[in-house]
Structures are given as structure tokens and as C-alpha cells.
TORKOL-4160 file (C-alpha; in steps of 0.2 Angstrom, whole numbers, padded with zeros to 4 digits, m for minus):
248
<pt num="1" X="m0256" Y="0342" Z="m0031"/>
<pt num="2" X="m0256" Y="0356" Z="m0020"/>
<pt num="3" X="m0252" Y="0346" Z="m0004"/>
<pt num="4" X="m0239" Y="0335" Z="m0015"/>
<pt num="5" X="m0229" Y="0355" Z="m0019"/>
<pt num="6" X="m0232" Y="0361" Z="m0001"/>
<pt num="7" X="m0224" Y="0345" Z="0005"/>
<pt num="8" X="m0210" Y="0347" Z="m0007"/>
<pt num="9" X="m0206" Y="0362" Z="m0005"/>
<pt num="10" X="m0205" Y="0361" Z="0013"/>
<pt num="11" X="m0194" Y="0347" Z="0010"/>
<pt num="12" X="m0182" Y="0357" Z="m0003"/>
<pt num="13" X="m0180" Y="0374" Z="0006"/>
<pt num="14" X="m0190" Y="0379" Z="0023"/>
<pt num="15" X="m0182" Y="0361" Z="0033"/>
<pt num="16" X="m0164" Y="0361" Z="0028"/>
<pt num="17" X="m0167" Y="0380" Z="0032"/>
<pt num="18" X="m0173" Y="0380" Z="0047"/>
<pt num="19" X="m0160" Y="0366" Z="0054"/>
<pt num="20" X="m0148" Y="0380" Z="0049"/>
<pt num="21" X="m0155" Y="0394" Z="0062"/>
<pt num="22" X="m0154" Y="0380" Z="0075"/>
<pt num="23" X="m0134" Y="0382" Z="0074"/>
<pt num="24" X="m0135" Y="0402" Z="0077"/>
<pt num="25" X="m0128" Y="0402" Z="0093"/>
<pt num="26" X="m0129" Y="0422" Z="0095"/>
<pt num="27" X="m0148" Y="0421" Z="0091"/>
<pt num="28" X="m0158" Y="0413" Z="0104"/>
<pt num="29" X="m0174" Y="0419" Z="0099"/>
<pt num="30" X="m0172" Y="0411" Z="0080"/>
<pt num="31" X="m0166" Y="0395" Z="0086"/>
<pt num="32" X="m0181" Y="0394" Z="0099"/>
<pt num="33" X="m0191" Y="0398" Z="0085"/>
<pt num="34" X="m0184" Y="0385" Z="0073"/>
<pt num="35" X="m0187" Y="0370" Z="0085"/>
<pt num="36" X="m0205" Y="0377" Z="0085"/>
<pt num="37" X="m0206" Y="0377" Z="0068"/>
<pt num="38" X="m0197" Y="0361" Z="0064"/>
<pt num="39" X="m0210" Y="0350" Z="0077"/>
<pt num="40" X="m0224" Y="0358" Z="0070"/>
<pt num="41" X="m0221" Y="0352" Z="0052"/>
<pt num="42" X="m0214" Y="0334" Z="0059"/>
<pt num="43" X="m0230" Y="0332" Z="0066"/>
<pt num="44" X="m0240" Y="0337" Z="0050"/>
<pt num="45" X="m0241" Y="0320" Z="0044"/>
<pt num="46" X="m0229" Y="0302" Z="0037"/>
<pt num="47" X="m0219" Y="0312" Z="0024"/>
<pt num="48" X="m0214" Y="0326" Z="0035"/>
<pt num="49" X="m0210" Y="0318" Z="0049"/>
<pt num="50" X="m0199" Y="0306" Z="0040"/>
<pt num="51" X="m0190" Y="0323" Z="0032"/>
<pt num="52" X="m0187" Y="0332" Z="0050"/>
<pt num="53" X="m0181" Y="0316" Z="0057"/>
<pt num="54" X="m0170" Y="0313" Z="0039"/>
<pt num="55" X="m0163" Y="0328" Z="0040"/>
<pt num="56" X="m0157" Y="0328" Z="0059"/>
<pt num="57" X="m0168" Y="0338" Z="0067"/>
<pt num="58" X="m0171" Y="0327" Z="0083"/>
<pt num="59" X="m0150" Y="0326" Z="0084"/>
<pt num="60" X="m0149" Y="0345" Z="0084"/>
<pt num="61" X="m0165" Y="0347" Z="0098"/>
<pt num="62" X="m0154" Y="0336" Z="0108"/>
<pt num="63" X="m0139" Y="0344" Z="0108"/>
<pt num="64" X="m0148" Y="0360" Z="0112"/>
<pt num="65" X="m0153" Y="0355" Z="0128"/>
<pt num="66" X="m0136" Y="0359" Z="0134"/>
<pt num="67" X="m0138" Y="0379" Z="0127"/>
<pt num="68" X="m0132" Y="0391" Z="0137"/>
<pt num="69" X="m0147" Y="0399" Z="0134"/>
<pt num="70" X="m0164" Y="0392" Z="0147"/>
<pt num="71" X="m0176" Y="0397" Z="0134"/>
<pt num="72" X="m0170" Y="0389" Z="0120"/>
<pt num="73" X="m0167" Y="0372" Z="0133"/>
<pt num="74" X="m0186" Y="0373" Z="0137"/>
<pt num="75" X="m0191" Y="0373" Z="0120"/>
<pt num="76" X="m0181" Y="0359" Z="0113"/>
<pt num="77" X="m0185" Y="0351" Z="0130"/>
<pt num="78" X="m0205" Y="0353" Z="0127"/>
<pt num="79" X="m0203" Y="0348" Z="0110"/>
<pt num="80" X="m0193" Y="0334" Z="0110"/>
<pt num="81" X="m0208" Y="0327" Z="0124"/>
<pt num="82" X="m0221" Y="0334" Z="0116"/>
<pt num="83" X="m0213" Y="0323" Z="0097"/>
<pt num="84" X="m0209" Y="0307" Z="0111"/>
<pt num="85" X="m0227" Y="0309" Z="0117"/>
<pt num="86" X="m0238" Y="0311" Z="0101"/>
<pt num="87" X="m0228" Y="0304" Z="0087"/>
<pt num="88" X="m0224" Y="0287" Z="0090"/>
<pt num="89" X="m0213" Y="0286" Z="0075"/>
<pt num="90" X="m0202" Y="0296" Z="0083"/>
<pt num="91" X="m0202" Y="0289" Z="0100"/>
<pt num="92" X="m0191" Y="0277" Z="0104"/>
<pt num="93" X="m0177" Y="0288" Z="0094"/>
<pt num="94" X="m0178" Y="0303" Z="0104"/>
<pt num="95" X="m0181" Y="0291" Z="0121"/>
<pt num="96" X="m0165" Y="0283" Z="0117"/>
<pt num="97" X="m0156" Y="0298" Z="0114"/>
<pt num="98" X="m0158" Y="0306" Z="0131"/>
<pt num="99" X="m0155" Y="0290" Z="0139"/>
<pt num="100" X="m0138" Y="0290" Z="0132"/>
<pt num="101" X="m0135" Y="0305" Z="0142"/>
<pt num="102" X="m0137" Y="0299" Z="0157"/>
<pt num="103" X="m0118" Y="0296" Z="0160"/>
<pt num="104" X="m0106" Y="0301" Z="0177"/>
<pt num="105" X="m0096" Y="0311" Z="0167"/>
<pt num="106" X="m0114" Y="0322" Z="0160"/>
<pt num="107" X="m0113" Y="0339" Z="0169"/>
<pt num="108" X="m0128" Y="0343" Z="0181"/>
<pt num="109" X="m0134" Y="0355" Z="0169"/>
<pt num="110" X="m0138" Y="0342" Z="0155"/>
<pt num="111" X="m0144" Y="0331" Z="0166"/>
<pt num="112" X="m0156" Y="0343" Z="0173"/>
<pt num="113" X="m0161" Y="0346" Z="0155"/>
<pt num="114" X="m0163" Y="0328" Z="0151"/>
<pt num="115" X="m0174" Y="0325" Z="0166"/>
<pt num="116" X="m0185" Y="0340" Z="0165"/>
<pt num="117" X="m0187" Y="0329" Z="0146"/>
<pt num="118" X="m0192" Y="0313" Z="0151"/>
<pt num="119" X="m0204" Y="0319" Z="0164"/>
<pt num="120" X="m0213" Y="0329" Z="0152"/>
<pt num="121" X="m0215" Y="0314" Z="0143"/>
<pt num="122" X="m0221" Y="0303" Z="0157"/>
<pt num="123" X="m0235" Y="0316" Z="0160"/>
<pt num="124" X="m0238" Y="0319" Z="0141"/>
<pt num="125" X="m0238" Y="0302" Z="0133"/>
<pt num="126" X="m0254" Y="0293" Z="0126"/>
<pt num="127" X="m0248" Y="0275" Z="0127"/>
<pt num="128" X="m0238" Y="0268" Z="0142"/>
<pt num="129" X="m0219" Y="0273" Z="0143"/>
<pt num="130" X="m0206" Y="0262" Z="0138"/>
<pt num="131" X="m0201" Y="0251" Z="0152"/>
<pt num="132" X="m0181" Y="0255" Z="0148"/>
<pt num="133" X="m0187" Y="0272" Z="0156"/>
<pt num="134" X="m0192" Y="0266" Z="0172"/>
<pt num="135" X="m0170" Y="0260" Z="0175"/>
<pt num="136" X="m0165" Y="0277" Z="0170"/>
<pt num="137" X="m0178" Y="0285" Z="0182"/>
<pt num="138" X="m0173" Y="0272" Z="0197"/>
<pt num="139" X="m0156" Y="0280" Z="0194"/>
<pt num="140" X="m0160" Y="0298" Z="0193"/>
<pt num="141" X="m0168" Y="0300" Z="0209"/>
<pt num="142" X="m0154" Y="0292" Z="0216"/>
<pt num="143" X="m0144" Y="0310" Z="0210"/>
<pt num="144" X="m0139" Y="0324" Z="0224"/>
<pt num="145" X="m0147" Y="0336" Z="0213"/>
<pt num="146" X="m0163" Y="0346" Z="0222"/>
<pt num="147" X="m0169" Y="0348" Z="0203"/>
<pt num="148" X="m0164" Y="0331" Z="0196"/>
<pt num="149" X="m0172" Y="0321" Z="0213"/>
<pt num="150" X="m0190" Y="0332" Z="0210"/>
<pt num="151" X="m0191" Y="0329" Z="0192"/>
<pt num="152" X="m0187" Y="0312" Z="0193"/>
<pt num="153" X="m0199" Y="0311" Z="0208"/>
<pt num="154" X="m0213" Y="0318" Z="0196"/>
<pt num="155" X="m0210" Y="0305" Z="0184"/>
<pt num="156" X="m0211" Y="0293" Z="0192"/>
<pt num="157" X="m0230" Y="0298" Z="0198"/>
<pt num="158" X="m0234" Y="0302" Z="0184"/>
<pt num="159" X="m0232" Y="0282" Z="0178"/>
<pt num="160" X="m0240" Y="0277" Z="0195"/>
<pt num="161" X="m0255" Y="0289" Z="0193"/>
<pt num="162" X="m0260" Y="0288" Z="0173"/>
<pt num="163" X="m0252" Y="0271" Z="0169"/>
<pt num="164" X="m0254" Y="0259" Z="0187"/>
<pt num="165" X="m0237" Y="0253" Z="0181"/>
<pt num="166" X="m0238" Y="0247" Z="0202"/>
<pt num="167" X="m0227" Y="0232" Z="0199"/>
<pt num="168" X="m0216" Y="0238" Z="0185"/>
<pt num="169" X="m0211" Y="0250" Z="0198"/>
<pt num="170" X="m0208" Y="0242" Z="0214"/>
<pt num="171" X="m0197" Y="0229" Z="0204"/>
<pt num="172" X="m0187" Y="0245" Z="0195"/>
<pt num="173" X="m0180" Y="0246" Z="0215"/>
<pt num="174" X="m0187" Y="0264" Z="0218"/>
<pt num="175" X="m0196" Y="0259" Z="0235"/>
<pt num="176" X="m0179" Y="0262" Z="0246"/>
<pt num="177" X="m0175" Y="0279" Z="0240"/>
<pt num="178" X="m0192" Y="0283" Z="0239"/>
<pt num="179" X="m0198" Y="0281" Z="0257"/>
<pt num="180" X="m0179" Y="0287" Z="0261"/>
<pt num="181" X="m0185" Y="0304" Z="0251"/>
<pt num="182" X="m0199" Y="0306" Z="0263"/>
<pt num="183" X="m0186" Y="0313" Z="0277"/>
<pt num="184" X="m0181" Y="0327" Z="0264"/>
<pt num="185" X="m0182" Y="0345" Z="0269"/>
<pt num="186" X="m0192" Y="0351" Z="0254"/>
<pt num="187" X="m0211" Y="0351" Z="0250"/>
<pt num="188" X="m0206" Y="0349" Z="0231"/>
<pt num="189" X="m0199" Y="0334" Z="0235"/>
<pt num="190" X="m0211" Y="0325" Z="0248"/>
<pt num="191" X="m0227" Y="0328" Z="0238"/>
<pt num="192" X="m0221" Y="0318" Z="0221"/>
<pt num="193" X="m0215" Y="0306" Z="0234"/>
<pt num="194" X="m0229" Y="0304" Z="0245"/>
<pt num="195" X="m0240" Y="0301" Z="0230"/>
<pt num="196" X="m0230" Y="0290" Z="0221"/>
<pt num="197" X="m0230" Y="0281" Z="0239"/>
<pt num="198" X="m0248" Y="0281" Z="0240"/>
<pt num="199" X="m0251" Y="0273" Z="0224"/>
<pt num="200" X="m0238" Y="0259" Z="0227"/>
<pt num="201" X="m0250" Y="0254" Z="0243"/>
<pt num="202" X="m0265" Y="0256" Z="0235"/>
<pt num="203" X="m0257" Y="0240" Z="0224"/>
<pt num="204" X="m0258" Y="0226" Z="0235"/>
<pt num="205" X="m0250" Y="0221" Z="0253"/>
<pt num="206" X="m0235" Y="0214" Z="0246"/>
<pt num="207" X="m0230" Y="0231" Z="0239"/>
<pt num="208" X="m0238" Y="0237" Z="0254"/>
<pt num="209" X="m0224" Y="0226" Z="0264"/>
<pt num="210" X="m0213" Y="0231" Z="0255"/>
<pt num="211" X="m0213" Y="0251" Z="0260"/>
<pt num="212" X="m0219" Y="0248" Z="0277"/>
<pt num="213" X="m0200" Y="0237" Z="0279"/>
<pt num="214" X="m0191" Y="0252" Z="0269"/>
<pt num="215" X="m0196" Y="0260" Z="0284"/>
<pt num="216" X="m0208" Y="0272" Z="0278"/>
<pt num="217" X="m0217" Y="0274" Z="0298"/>
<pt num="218" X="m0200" Y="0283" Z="0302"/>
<pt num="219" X="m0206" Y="0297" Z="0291"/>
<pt num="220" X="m0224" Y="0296" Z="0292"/>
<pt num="221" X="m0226" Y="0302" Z="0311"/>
<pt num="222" X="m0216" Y="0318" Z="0308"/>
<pt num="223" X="m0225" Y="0321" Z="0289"/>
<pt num="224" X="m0246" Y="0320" Z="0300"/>
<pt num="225" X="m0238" Y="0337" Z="0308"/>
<pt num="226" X="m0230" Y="0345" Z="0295"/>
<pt num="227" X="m0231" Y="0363" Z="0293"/>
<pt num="228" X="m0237" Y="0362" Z="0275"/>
<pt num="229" X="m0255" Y="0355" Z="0272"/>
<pt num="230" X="m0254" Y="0348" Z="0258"/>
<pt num="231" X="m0239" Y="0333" Z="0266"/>
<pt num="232" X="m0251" Y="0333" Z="0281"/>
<pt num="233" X="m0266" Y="0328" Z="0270"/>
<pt num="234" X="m0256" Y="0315" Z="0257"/>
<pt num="235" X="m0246" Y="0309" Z="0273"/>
<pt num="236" X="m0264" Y="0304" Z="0281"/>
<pt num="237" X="m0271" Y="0298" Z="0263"/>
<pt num="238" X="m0256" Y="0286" Z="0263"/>
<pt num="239" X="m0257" Y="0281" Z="0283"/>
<pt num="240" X="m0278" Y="0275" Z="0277"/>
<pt num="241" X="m0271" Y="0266" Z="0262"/>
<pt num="242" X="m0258" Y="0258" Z="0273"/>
<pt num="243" X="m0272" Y="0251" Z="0284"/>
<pt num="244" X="m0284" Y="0250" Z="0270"/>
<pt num="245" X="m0273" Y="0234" Z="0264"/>
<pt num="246" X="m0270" Y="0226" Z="0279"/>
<pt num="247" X="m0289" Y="0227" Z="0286"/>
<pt num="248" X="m0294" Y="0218" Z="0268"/>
């Protein structure tokens, strides 16, 4: 009985409410607090998520992500991944819905937005990702955005790494501009990279093949002296792999 008037109630006044702050556009604070709020009762259980979603609360967290305001694009960015990750009800939904943004006419900033999203969701998720993820991923770290390349980049080991999606990968078409991101002139970049790299070599020698004719040796000589240690030591683990598959 108690849990049947909380559930109403919650239903009744504190959601419709709550989606209300979420349009205060002079209140950051509220509306950060409102998308806190609102995932934390969709993920209570069945009935409330069903309300939060009914009442268009995964809408409104999308639109957000374009606020002119960074905190309150971080939390519905966290949230949304965190409600892709854990609630599978809601999955597909919200994973759609940011896929639809990824448009030429979508301005940097969403994008960046978007990406930061779905790579939160590729390190949160409990089952493996959707494979219409991997297309939009394949295209995203095809941008000429710094931010956009690195959060894609992390996606995309984050999938290698947790799932072994190996093959999915390779045939997404990501091995070209992957071993082409290896020349890139920042650490933020190489290090996703070279392990996304790595764990593509460590599938079999076909894939292997597949880097090597992408031309990843034009980078690997120049990565073994890198200034930073950490590309000097990946750059080696992936030169062992390499031989690894071909002394087998």
C-alpha cells in the first residue's frame, strides 16, 4: 500500500514537476538537479521507469545536451549513459536518439555532446553494445574535431577491450583511419588508438593483415621513440603482438 501511494504520487506531482525545471533555462543548477532526480526514480523500478520515459523525460535530457550550460550538458550526458547502460528498457530509445544527431548539418558542439554520450556508454554498459553503434563510431572518428576523434577513439576500445567485438570492428571499416590516427600529434589520441590497435592484432592474422597493409609500420618506428612512455610502451606491446601472430 505504501509503495503503491509513493509510486503514485511520484507519478501525479514530483515527475510532471520535475520535467518542468528541466525548461528553466536561467537556472542551471535546478535543471542539473532535475535530470538527477528524474534518472534516479526511472531507475527505481518497471512503473517508474515507464512514467519518466511516458512523460518525456529521455526527450528533454536529449535536447539538453546542446545547453549552453557544460554542467548541465554533463549531467544529462552521464545520465542518459548511465539509463542506456543499466536500464535496458530504455536502451535502444536513448541509443537511437543520439544517433539521429549525428547529422552534417549538427554543430560541433552537439556532436561533441553526443560523442562524449555514447562513449560513456560503451565503457558503462553490462551487455554488448548495439551493433548500429559501431556505423556511427566508424564515422565519428572520421570527424576533424580533436574532442570528437578522442572520444570516439575511446569508444571504440572500450568495445575491443570489455566486449572482444574483434571482428565486428574490423568489418565497421575503422582499421584505415585508425592506423592513419597513429601519425597524430596528440597523446590523447594515440593511446585509445594504439590500444584499440593492439586488440585488433591480438584477434588473428588476417586482422593482423589487415593493419600491417593499412600501413601501420609507417607509424610504429617513430611511436618506439616517443617522448611520452606510455605510446613507447603500447607502441612495443603492439610491435610483440604483431610478431606474436605471425610466429604462431
Amino acid at each position: 500500500m505504501t509503495s503503491h501511494f509513493i509510486i503514485t504520487n511520484t507519478n501525479l506531482f514530483v515527475i510532471p514537476k520535475l520535467i518542468e525545471f528541466l525548461s528553466r533555462v536561467n537556472n542551471s543548477a535546478l535543471q542539473s538537479a532535475s535530470i538527477r532526480a528524474l534518472a534516479e526514480i526511472g531507475g527505481a523500478n518497471a512503473d517508474l521507469t515507464k512514467a519518466v520515459v511516458s512523460a518525456g523525460a529521455i526527450t528533454k535530457f536529449i535536447y539538453l545536451l546542446d545547453s549552453p550550460h557544460p554542467a548541465v550538458v554533463k549531467r544529462a550526458g552521464s545520465e542518459l549513459s548511465v539509463m542506456a547502460s543499466y536500464i535496458q528498457e530504455l536502451r535502444e530509445e536513448i541509443i537511437e536518439s543520439l544517433l539521429t544527431l549525428i547529422q552534417p548539418d549538427t554543430s560541433v558542439k552537439l556532436l561533441r555532446s553526443v560523442t562524449y554520450t555514447l562513449e560513456n556508454i560503451c565503457l558503462n554498459i553490462i551487455d554488448s553494445p548495439p551493433a548500429v553503434l559501431l556505423p556511427a563510431l566508424a564515422h565519428l572518428i572520421n570527424s576533424n574535431d580533436e574532442q570528437i576523434i578522442v572520444l570516439a577513439c575511446k569508444a571504440l576500445m572500450h568495445i575491443l577491450k570489455r566486449f572482444q567485438q574483434v571482428h565486428q570492428v574490423v568489418d565497421a571499416g575503422v582499421v584505415p583511419r585508425l592506423v592513419e590516427l597513429l601519425g597524430y600529434n596528440k597523446v590523447a589520441v594515440i593511446i585509445p588508438t594504439l590500444e584499440s590497435i593492439r586488440k585488433i592484432v591480438n584477434g588473428d592474422v588476417v586482422q593482423t593483415k589487415s593493419v600491417l597493409a593499412a600501413g601501420a609500420f609507417t607509424f610504429l618506428g617513430k611511436l618506439l621513440v616517443h617522448p611520452n612512455r606510455v605510446v613507447v610502451q603500447l607502441a612495443a606491446k603492439l610491435v610483440a603482438a604483431i610478431h606474436i601472430q605471425f610466429a604462431a
